[in-house]
Structure formats: structure tokens, C-alpha cells
VOMI-37774 format. One record per residue (C-alpha): x negated, y negated, z negated; residue in three letters; residue number from 0. Coordinates in pm, whole numbers, always signed. Each point is the difference from the previous one (the first is absolute). Layout:
X Y Z Ala NUM
...
end
This chain:
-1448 +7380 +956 Unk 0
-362 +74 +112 Unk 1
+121 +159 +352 Unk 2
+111 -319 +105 Unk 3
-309 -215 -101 Unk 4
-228 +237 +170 Unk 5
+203 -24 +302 Unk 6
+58 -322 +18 Unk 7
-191 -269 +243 Unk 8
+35 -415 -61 Unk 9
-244 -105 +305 Unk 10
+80 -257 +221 Unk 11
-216 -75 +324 Unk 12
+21 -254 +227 Unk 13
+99 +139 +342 Unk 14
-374 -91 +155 Unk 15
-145 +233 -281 Unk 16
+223 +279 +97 Unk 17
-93 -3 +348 Unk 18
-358 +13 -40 Unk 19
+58 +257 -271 Unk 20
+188 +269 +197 Unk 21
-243 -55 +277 Unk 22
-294 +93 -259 Unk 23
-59 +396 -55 Unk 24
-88 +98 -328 Unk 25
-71 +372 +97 Unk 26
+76 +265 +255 Unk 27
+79 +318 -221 Unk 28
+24 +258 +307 Unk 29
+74 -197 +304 Unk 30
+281 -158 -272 Unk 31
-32 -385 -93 Unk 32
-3 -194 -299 Unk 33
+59 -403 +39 Unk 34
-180 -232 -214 Unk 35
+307 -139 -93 Unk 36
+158 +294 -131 Unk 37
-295 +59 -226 Unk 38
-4 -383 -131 Unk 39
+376 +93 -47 Unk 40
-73 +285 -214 Unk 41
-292 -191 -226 Unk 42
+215 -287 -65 Unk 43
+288 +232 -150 Unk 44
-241 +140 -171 Unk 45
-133 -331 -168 Unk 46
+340 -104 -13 Unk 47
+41 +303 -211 Unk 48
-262 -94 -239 Unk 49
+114 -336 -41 Unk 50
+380 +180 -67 Unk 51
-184 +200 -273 Unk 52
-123 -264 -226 Unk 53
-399 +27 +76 Unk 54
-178 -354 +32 Unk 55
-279 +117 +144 Unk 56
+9 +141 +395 Unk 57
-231 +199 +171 Unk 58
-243 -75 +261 Unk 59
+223 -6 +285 Unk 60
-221 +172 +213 Unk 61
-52 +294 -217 Unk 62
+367 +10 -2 Unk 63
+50 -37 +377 Unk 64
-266 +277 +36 Unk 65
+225 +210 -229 Unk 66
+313 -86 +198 Unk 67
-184 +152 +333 Unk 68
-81 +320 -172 Unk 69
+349 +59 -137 Unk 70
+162 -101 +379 Unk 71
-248 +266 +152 Unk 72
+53 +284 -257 Unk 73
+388 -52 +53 Unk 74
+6 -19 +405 Unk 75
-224 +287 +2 Unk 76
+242 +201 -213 Unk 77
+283 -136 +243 Unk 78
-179 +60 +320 Unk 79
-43 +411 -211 Unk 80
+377 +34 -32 Unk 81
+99 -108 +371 Unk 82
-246 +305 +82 Unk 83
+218 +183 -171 Unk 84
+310 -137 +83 Unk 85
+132 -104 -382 Unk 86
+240 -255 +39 Unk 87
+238 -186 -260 Unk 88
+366 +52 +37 Unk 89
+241 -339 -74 Unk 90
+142 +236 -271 Unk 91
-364 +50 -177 Unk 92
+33 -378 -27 Unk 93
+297 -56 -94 Unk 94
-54 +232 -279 Unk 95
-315 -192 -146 Unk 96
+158 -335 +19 Unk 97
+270 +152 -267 Unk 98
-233 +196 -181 Unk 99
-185 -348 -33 Unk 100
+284 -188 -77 Unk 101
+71 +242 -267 Unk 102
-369 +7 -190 Unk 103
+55 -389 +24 Unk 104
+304 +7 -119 Unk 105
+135 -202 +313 Unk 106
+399 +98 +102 Unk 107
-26 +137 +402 Unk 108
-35 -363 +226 Unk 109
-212 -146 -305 Unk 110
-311 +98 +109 Unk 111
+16 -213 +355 Unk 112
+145 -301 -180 Unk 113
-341 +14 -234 Unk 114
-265 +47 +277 Unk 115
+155 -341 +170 Unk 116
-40 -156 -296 Unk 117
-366 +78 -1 Unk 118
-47 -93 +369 Unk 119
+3 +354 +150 Unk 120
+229 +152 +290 Unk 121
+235 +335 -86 Unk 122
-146 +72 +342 Unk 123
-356 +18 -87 Unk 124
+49 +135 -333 Unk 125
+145 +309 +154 Unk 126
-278 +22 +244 Unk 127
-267 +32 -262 Unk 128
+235 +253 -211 Unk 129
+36 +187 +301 Unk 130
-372 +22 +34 Unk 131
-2 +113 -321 Unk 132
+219 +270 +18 Unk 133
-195 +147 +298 Unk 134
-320 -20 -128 Unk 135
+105 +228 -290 Unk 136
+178 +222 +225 Unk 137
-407 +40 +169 Unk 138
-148 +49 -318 Unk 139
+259 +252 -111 Unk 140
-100 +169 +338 Unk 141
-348 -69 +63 Unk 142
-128 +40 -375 Unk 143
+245 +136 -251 Unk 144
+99 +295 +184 Unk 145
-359 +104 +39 Unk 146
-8 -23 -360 Unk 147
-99 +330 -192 Unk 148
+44 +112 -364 Unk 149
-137 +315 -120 Unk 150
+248 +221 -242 Unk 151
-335 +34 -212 Unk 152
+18 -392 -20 Unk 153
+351 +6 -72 Unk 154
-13 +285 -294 Unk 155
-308 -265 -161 Unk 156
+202 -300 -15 Unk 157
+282 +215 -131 Unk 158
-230 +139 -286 Unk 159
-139 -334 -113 Unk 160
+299 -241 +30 Unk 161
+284 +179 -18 Unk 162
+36 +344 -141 Unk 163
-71 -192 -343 Unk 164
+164 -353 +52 Unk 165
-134 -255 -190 Unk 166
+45 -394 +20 Unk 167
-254 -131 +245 Unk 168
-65 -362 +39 Unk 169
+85 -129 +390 Unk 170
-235 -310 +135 Unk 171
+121 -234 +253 Unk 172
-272 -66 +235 Unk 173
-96 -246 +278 Unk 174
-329 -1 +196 Unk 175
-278 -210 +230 Unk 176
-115 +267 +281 Unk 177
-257 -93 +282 Unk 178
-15 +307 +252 Unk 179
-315 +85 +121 Unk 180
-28 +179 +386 Unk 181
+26 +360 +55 Unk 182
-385 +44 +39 Unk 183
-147 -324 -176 Unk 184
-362 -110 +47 Unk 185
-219 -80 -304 Unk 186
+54 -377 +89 Unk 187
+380 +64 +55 Unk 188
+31 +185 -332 Unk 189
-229 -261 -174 Unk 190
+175 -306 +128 Unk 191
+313 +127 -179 Unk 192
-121 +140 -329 Unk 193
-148 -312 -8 Unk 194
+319 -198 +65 Unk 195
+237 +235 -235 Unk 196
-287 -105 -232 Unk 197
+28 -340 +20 Unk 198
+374 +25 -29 Unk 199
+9 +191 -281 Unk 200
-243 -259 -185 Unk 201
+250 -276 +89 Unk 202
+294 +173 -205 Unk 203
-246 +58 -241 Unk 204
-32 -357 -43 Unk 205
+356 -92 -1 Unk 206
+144 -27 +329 Unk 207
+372 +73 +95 Unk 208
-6 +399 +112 Unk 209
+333 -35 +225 Unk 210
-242 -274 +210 Unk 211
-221 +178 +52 Unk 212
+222 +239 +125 Unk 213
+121 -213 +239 Unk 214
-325 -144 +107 Unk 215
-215 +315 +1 Unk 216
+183 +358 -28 Unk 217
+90 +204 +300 Unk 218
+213 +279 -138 Unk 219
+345 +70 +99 Unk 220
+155 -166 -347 Unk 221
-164 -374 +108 Unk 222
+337 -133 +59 Unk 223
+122 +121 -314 Unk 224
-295 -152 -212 Unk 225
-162 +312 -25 Unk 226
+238 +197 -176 Unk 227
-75 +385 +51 Unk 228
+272 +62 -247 Unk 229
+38 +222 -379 Unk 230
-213 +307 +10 Unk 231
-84 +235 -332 Unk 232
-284 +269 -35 Unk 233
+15 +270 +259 Unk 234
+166 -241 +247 Unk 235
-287 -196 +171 Unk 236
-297 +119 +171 Unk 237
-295 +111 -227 Unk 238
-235 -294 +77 Unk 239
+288 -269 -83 Unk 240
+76 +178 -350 Unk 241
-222 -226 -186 Unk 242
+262 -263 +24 Unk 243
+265 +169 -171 Unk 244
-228 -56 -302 Unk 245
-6 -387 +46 Unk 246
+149 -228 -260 Unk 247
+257 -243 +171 Unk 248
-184 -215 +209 Unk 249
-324 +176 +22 Unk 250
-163 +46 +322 Unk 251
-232 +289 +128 Unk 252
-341 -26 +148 Unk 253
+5 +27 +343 Unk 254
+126 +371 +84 Unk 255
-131 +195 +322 Unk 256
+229 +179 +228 Unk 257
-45 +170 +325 Unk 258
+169 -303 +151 Unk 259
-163 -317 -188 Unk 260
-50 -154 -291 Unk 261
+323 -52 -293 Unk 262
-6 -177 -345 Unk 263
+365 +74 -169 Unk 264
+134 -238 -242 Unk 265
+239 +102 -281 Unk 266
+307 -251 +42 Unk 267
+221 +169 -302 Unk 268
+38 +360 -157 Unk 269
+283 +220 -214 Unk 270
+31 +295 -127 Unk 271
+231 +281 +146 Unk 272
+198 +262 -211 Unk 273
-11 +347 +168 Unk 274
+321 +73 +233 Unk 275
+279 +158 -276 Unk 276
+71 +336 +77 Unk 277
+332 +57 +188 Unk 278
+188 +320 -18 Unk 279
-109 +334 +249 Unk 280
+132 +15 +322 Unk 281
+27 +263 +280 Unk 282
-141 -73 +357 Unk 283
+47 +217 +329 Unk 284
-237 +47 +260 Unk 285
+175 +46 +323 Unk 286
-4 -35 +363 Unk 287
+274 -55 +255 Unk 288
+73 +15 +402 Unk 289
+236 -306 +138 Unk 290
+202 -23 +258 Unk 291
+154 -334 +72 Unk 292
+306 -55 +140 Unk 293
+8 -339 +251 Unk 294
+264 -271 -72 Unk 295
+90 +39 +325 Unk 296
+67 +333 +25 Unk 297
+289 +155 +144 Unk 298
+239 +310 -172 Unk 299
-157 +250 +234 Unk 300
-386 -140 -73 Unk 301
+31 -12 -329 Unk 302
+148 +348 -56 Unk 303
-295 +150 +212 Unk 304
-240 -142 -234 Unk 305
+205 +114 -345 Unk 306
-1 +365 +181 Unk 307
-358 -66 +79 Unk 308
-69 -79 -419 Unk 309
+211 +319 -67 Unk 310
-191 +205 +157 Unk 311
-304 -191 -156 Unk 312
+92 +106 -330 Unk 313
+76 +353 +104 Unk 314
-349 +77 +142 Unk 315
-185 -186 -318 Unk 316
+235 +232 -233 Unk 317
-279 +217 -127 Unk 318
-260 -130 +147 Unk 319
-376 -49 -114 Unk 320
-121 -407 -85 Unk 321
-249 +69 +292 Unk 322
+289 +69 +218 Unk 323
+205 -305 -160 Unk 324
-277 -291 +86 Unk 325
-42 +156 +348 Unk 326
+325 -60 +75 Unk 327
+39 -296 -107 Unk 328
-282 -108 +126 Unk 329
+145 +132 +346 Unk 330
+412 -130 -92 Unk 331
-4 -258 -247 Unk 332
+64 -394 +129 Unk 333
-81 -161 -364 Unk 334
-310 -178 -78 Unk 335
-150 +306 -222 Unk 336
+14 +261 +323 Unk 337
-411 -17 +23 Unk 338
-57 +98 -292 Unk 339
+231 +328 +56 Unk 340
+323 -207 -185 Unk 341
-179 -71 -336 Unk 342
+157 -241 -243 Unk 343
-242 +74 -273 Unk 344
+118 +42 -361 Unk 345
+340 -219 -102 Unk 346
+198 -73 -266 Unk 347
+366 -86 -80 Unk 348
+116 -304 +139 Unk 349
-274 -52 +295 Unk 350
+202 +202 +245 Unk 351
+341 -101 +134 Unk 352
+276 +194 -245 Unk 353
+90 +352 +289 Unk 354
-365 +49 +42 Unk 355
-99 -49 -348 Unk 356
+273 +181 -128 Unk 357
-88 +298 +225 Unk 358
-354 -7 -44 Unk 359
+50 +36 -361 Unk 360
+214 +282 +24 Unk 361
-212 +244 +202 Unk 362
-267 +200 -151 Unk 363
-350 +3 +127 Unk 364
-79 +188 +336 Unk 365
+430 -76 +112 Unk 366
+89 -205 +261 Unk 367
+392 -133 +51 Unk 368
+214 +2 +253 Unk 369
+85 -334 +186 Unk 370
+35 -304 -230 Unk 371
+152 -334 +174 Unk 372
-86 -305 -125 Unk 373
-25 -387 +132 Unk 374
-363 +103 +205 Unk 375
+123 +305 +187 Unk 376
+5 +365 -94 Unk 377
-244 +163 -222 Unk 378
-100 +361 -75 Unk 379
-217 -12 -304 Unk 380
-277 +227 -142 Unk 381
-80 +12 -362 Unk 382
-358 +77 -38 Unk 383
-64 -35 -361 Unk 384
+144 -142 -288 Unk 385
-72 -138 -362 Unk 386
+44 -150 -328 Unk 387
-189 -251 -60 Unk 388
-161 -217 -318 Unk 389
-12 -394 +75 Unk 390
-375 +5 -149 Unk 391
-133 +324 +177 Unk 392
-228 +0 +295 Unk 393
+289 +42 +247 Unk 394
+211 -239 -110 Unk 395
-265 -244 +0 Unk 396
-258 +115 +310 Unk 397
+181 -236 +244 Unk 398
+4 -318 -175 Unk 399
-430 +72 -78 Unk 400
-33 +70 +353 Unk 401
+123 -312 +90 Unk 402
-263 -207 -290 Unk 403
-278 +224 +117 Unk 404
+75 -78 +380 Unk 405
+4 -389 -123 Unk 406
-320 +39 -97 Unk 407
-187 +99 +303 Unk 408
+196 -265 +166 Unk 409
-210 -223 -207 Unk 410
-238 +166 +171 Unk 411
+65 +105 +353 Unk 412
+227 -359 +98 Unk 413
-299 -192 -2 Unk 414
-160 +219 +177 Unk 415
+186 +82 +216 Unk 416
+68 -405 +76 Unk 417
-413 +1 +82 Unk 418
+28 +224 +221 Unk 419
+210 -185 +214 Unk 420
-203 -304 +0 Unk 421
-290 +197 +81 Unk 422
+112 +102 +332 Unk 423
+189 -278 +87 Unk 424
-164 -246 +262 Unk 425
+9 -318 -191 Unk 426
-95 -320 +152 Unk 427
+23 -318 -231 Unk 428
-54 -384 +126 Unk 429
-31 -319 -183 Unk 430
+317 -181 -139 Unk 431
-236 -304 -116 Unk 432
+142 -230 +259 Unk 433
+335 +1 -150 Unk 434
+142 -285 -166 Unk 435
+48 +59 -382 Unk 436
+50 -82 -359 Unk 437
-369 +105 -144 Unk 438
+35 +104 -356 Unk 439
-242 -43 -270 Unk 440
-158 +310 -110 Unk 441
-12 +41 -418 Unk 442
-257 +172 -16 Unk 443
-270 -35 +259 Unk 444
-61 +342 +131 Unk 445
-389 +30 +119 Unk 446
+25 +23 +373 Unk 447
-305 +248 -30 Unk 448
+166 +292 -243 Unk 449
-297 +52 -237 Unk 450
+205 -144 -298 Unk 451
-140 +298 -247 Unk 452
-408 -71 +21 Unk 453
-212 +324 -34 Unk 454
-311 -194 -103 Unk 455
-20 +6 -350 Unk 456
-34 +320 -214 Unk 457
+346 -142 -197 Unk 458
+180 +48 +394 Unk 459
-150 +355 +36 Unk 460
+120 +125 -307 Unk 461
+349 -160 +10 Unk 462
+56 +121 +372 Unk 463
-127 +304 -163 Unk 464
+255 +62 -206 Unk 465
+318 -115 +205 Unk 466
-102 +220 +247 Unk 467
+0 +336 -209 Unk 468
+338 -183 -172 Unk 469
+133 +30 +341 Unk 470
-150 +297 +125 Unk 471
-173 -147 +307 Unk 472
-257 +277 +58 Unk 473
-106 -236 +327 Unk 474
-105 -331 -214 Unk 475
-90 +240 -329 Unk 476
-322 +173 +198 Unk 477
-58 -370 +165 Unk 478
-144 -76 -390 Unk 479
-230 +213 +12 Unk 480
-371 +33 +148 Unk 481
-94 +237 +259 Unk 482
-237 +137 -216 Unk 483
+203 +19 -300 Unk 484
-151 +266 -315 Unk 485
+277 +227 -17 Unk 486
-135 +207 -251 Unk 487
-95 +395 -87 Unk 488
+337 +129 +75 Unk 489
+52 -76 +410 Unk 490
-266 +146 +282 Unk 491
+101 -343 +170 Unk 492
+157 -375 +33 Unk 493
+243 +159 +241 Unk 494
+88 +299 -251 Unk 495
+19 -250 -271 Unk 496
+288 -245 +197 Unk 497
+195 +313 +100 Unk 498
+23 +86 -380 Unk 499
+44 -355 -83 Unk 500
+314 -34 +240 Unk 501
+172 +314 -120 Unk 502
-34 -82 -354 Unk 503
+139 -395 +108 Unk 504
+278 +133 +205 Unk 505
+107 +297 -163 Unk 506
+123 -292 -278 Unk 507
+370 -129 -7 Unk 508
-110 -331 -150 Unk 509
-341 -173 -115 Unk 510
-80 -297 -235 Unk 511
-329 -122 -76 Unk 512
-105 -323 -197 Unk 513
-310 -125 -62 Unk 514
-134 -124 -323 Unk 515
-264 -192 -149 Unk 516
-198 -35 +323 Unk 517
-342 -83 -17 Unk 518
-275 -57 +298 Unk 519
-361 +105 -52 Unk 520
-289 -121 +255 Unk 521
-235 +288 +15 Unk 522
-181 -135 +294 Unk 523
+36 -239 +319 Unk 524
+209 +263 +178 Unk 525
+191 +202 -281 Unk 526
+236 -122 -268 Unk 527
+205 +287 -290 Unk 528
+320 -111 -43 Unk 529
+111 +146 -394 Unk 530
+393 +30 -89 Unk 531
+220 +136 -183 Unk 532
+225 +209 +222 Unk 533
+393 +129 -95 Unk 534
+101 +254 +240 Unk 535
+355 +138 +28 Unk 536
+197 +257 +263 Unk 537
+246 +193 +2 Unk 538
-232 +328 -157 Unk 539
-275 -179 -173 Unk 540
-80 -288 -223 Unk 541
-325 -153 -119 Unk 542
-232 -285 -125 Unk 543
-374 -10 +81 Unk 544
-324 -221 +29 Unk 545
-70 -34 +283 Unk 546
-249 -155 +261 Unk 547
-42 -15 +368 Unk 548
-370 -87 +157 Unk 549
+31 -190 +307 Unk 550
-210 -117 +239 Unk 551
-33 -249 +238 Unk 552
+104 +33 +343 Unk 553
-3 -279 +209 Unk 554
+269 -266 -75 Unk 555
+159 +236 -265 Unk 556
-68 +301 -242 Unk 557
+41 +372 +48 Unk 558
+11 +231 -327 Unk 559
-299 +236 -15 Unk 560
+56 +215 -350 Unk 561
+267 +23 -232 Unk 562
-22 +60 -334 Unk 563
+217 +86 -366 Unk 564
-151 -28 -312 Unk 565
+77 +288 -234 Unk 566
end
């Protein structure tokens, strides 16, 4: 039951450490403040949690306390977003996830509360965070999906690759390290984390536990959950993370640039999915309605003015235009759907209540029906279209692509959108070193200057090189190269030359590139030609060339100069 280890706190204090702990301010987040004690609360759950999984190595614990301070301010800045907005979290909403919890953990209802004491945790305070929970998805739905767009050009694609001809597609489960990056990073900014994702990604290279370094070093919204983004197939992630659906399990991919940070994506497990079998056809209605409710309270005399008012309702809509229809309802009707002129979109049997439905589907298109009663009120309903539909056409399945392809710029636009907030937040941290603490050996020893990949051999330059056209970093791709760099007969400029460059980097859905056989030449004190053999592979091309790269030196480091292929 992993929702109750990563909720779960064991610390004790002794009551002199608590007082000088809630008199200690970790940050001020918008005139709002953190205590030093409820971060330290936080970190030790979360090395509790690591100890809980199995790991006998913990991280540095102030890495981890650093971590801890970014996740508090990311999640009281969403809070402080949705009392702007008034979003609130009825008892009912909670209620509701308690027993949908109980249910995924196969827990009868009172179960759960008996398990968290076990564990050390109050019902009280597990509700609490829930109830955060609850209401910072209720912002996002709000603040970020509902801004989302998908084109019907997009929609048709996706239809035309993946579905019109269904084929079994293999599905990834993924998890992922992510260290943002600010809205409008300086070159030391950006540097200091490539260099750090770097360093990171070197350290799973050479065997360390991925769901630690999680813990200790990612910043994404799937930390608490080790990472886990989830299964995804081709066509449902964002272009620049496809290159992981092409992992074996438990491959990792060089660092990958986003507009928000830096990512590297593990493979945790994978499985192949059979196309959806075919059901039979079906027929849907498009329709819209005007309701009038009647009040509980309402007396013989109230209620038959509004049933006369619904009459006559229905009487003026008889033959009247679907213009006409949406005006008025726009103007009469007291359901939900009134803005949008009474449209309930396209249906089919069973998702309406049986007298609607069962009008609906009688009436042809362009009708509308007398008064129908049912359990909301009184309806008069408009057919605007109707059709038959084919479980594997475009119709049938243009909802359920909308919602992959809106997933998909979430990948996008969350992170975002969670910078953004940051950015023009007024955020005021303080020291917590005073504070009396378990210190926790760090395995490994993280450089407290973050140059952990060196750029001052000719092997570095290459290798960084090459991870950084893997991962499409146009940013730390040009940084390779001089500022006088040859580029050649076919481009009036350098500038010319990068613009072509970029297009042809990012117009790819996925790029691999492995170096062979290299081999460093001295020509003279300042230049070196670094000979491979190089293996390309996208999504639209393939190759394998000789290659070589002349750099030269630059200070501390190397900057490439020519590049050539041998024919």
C-alpha cells in the first residue's frame, strides 16, 4: 500500500526541539510562512520512506531537505492560486476519495483509518493532505486544462496513423528525474543544471538506485510516487519524450530538454496492446434542451405556473429555427448547458435518463418535443442531428483522441504553467541550519560545485556532443561549437547555418547517435581531430559515417571548428 508509506511520518522530537523549530521560518511564499519544523517533518517522511522501500543507501539530507522546500512552495503557491479563485473541497469530495481509496487497496470502508494508525499517522491529517489534493487538481483543471487546445487537423492525424488501421502497439511504463529550470534562465542558471542533470544521469549510469534519486533530486509532480509518469504508447507523449518509448526495460534516456527543464525517462516495464475489438454500430443524437425546474418546495399554484410556463415553451419552439432554439435557451433554460444555447453534444443509448433518451431517439432531426418530465425538471428538447455510427470511425473515436492529445500538451503546458507561478511569486527563504537533526550520510557525494561532466578534454566535447543532439538541446548543441566555426559552401553564414541546423534537429520525433571507434589526433598545440565511426538513426533517416570533428582550444575547454564525413 504505497499511499500509506508516502504519507506516513515516524519522527519524534523532544518538546525543546519543537519550540525552537516552529519559531524558525523556512520561507515566506507571499506574505505566507513555512516553519522549519514542518519542512524537517516533511524530509524525515521522506527518508523514512526510503528506508520503508528497501534502499540502504540515503541521500544527502540536505539535498533532500532542499527538495522538500521546493515541493512545500510549488504546492502553497498552487493553494494560495485556488483561494483566488475561490475552489474549495466539499466533505463529500472527501468522503468519496477515502472509498475510492479503500477500494484500489482493497480495504472494506473504516479499514483505511485503522491502517494509517498503525503506521503512526492521524485520519485527521490524512484527510487534510487529500483534501489538498483534490483542490489542487480542481486549479489545474481550471487554470491549465481548460486552456488546453487541440486542432481537428491534429485530431484527423492521430486518427490516420493509430487508429483507422489498428495494429498492436507496444505501451511503456515510464518514470522520470526532472530539474526545472526558470522561466528566463541565465547562461549560468541553464549551465548549473545541464550540468547537474548531467551528473545525475552519469550516476544511474553507474549503477545507482533510479527511485533515489528521485527522491533526492527530481522536482516533478510524480516525486512522491517515485517518478512514475505512468503507461504511454506512440502518439501519446509529447514529441521530444518519444525516444523513450523505444527503450528496452530499464533503459534510460540522455538528458531530454523541455521548455521547462531538463528530464531523463527510465523504462520501468513494457507490453504489448491488442487493438480495441470492434463493437457493433450504434446511433447517437445530437440535441439540445430548455429546463425548467420545479422547487421542492413548491406549492400547487407555483408549480402549475411554471408547467403552463414549459407549455407554452414548447409551443413557441414548435417550428422553430436551431438559432432561435439556443437563444432561448440561452434566455429560459436553468440547467448547466444554458450558455452554450442548451447543447448536450452528441449521445448515445443509455447516457441519458430513460424519458429523455427515449424521446430524443424518437424525433427526427430539426423536431423538437413537447414537455418531457423527468427527476431534473421539465425539458423541451431539440434534435439537431442524428447518426449511425461505426465504433472504429473518426466519430466514434474523436473524443477519446482528444482527450490523449490534450494529455500531451499537459506534459507540456503543467510545468509550465507551475514556473510561472514561481516566477512571480515573492519568495523569501532563510536558513533552517540551526535546527536540531538526524544528519544523514550522503551515498554518493554530490560535488558541492556542479561541474560533475568536465568539458576539458576532447573525449568530454564530443560525448556532451552527442547527448545534446540525442536530446535535442539546441542551447548546449551550439555551446560545442566555435564562434568561428567552417560551415561550409552551402550557408552565407554561422547564423544561417544554426537556423538550418535547428529545424532539421527539431523537426525529428526521436534521435540516436553512438559513437564508435573514437580516435584523437594532435595536429598542433591548439587543435586536436577527433575520428569515429558514427550510427545515426530518427524517425526519417538512418546512417553510418566516418566521421571527424576539428577542435580547438578555447580556454579551459574545446570548441569544434570543422566537421567532416569521409566518403
Amino acid at each position: 500500500m504505497r499511499f500509506l508509506i508516502m504519507l506516513t511520518s515516524l519522527l519524534i522530537f523532544t518538546s525543546a526541539a519543537k519550540a525552537e523549530t516552529f519559531d524558525s521560518i523556512a520561507v515566506i511564499v507571499n506574505n505566507e510562512a513555512v516553519s522549519c519544523y514542518d519542512i524537517q517533518h516533511e524530509t524525515e517522511t521522506a527518508v523514512e520512506q526510503i528506508r520503508r522501500s528497501g534502499q540502504t543507501t540515503l541521500p544527502d539530507y540536505k539535498e533532500l531537505q532542499f527538495r522538500v522546500l521546493d515541493a512545500k512552495i510549488i504546492k502553497l503557491l498552487q493553494i494560495q492560486e485556488a483561494r483566488k479563485l475561490e475552489l474549495d473541497v466539499s466533505s463529500e469530495e472527501i468522503s468519496n476519495a477515502i472509498h475510492d481509496t479503500e477500494s484500489r487497496n482493497n480495504l472494506l470502508p473504516g479499514q483505511l483509518e485503522e491502517a494509517l494508525k498503525q503506521q503512526g499517522m492521524s485520519f485527521d491529517e490524512y484527510k487534510e493532505t487529500l483534501k489538498e489534493q483534490i483542490l489542487i487538481g480542481k486549479l489545474i483543471n481550471i487554470a491549465v486544462r481548460s486552456k488546453l487546445q487541440v486542432s481537428e487537423e491534429a485530431i484527423r492525424e492521430y486518427y490516420r496513423k493509430y487508429m483507422a488501421d489498428p495494429k498492436p502497439r507496444r505501451e511503456v511504463h515510464l518514470a522520470q528525474i526532472f530539474l526545472p529550470v526558470p522561466n528566463e534562465p541565465t547562461p549560468e542558471q541553464l549551465s548549473e543544471v545541464r550540468d547537474k542533470i548531467r551528473w545525475i544521469h552519469q550516476q544511474l549510469v553507474d549503477g545507482q538506485d533510479f527511485a533515489r534519486m528521485v527522491t533526492t533530486y527530481s522536482q516533478s509532480a510524480e516525486r512522491e510516487q517515485q517518478g512514475d509518469m505512468g503507461w504511454f504508447m506512440l502518439g501519446g507523449i509529447a514529441q521530444r519524450f518519444a525516444p523513450a518509448l523505444d527503450l528496452p526495460v530499464n533503459g534510460l534516456t540522455a538528458p531530454i530538454r523541455s521548455p521547462s527543464g531538463f528530464h531523463i525517462i527510465k523504462a520501468l516495464e513494457d507490453r504489448w496492446q491488442d487493438p480495441e475489438k470492434t463493437g457493433e454500430s450504434y446511433d447517437e443524437v445530437h440535441a439540445r434542451h430548455i429546463l425548467l425546474q420545479i422547487p421542492a418546495q413548491s406549492d400547487a399554484a407555483t408549480e402549475a405556473k411554471i408547467r403552463q410556463r414549459a407549455a407554452s415553451i414548447a409551443n413557441d419552439m414548435t417550428n422553430a429555427s436551431d438559432e432561435s432554439f439556443a437563444a432561448r435557451a440561452r434566455e429560459d433554460s436553468q440547467g448547466p448547458s444554458a450558455s452554450k444555447g442548451g447543447d448536450l453534444g452528441w449521445f448515445k443509448k443509455g447516457m441519458m435518463i430513460p424519458a429523455f433518451e427515449e424521446t430524443a431517439f424518437r424525433l427526427n432531426a430539426g423536431e423538437t418535443s413537447g414537455v418531457v418530465e423527468t427527476g431534473f425538471g421539465l425539458h423541451i428538447i431539440r434534435v439537431v442531428a442524428k447518426r449511425h455510427v461505426d465504433p472504429n470511425s473518426f466519430e466514434a473515436r474523436k473524443e477519446q483522441i482528444q482527450q490523449i492529445l490534450s494529455g500531451i500538451e499537459m506534459q507540456e503546458q503543467h510545468p509550465r504553467w507551475l514556473a510561472g507561478l514561481k516566477a512571480t511569486a515573492k519568495i523569501e527563504k532563510f536558513s533552517c541550519d540551526e535546527l536540531n537533526i538526524e544528519k544523514v550520510a550522503a551515498t554518493p557525494t554530490e560535488p558541492k560545485t556542479a561541474t560533475p561532466v568536465q568539458q576539458l578534454t576532447p573525449e568530454a566535447i564530443v560525448e556532451n556532443w552527442r547527448l545534446a543532439w540525442v536530446g535535442k538541446d539546441l542551447e548546449a548543441y551550439f555551446a560545442n561549437y566555435s564562434a568561428h566555426f567552417h560551415v561550409g559552401k552551402s550557408h552565407a553564414s554561422l547564423a544561417e547555418w544554426k537556423t538550418y541546423r535547428s529545424e532539421m534537429i527539431q523537426d525529428k520525433r526521436f534521435i540516436r547517435v553512438a559513437i564508435n571507434d573514437l580516435k584523437v589526433i594532435p595536429v598542433d598545440e591548439s587543435h586536436v581531430r577527433c575520428e569515429f565511426t558514427q550510427v545515426y538513426e530518427s524517425d526519417v533517416y538512418s546512417s553510418s559515417d566516418r566521421k571527424a570533428l576539428i577542435l580547438e582550444k578555447d580556454g579551459n575547454s574545446w570548441k569544434i571548428v570543422r566537421e567532416l564525413t569521409f566518403l
